[in-house]
N, C-alpha and C positions, 0 to 999 in steps of 0.2 A: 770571742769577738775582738772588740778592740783595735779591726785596723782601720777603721775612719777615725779622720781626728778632732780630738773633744772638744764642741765648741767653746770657748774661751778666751775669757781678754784680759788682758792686766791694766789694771788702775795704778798712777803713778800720782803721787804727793809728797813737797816736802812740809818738813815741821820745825821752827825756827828755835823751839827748845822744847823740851818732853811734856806732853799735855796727854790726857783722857783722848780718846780719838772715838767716833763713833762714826762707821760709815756702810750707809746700807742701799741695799738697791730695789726700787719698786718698780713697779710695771706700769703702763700707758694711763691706766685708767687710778694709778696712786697705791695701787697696794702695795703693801713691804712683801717683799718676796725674798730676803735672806738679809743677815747682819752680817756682814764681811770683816769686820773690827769693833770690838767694845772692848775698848782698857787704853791705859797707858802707852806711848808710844813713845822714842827716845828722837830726840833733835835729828834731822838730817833726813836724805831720800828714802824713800820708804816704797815697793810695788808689792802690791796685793793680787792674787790672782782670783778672778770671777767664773765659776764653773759654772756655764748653762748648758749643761746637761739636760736634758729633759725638759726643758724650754723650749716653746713654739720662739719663731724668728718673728720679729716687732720688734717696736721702741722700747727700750728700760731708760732709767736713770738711777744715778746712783747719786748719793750725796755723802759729803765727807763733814764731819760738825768737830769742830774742837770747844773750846770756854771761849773763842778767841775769833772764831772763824767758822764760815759754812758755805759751802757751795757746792751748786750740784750741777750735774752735767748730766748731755745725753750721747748715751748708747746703744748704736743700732746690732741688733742679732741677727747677721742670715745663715741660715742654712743648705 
């Protein structure tokens, strides 16, 4: 198979010096539906890529947490 292509997005963040990063993405109704980052990360731009594979299209959100910082955002899936 493989020739439709995967849906997927990349998440973009920078980091203003190397901290712990924890960034996960849940679905509409708040469940965590994958860890995309747990550990240390180094100062500077950083993209993550988000495979929804096997995900119905709806709202996600993803959140990014450092010791320092948290914000989360949303993510529309279509298919």
């Amino acid at each position: 198979n493989g020739t439709s292509g995967n849906p997927s997005t990349t998440i973009r963040f920078s980091l203003p010096q190397r901290e712990l990063v924890v960034l996960k993405i849940y679905n509409a109704l708040g469940s965590e539906i994958a860890t995309l980052v747990n550990g240390a990360m180094d100062a500077g731009e950083h993209r993550v890529t988000f495979d929804a594979t096997g995900l119905p299209s709806g709202v996600y959100f993803y959140q990014i947490k450092t010791s320092s910082f948290s914000q989360t955002r949303k993510a529309v899936l279509m298919r």
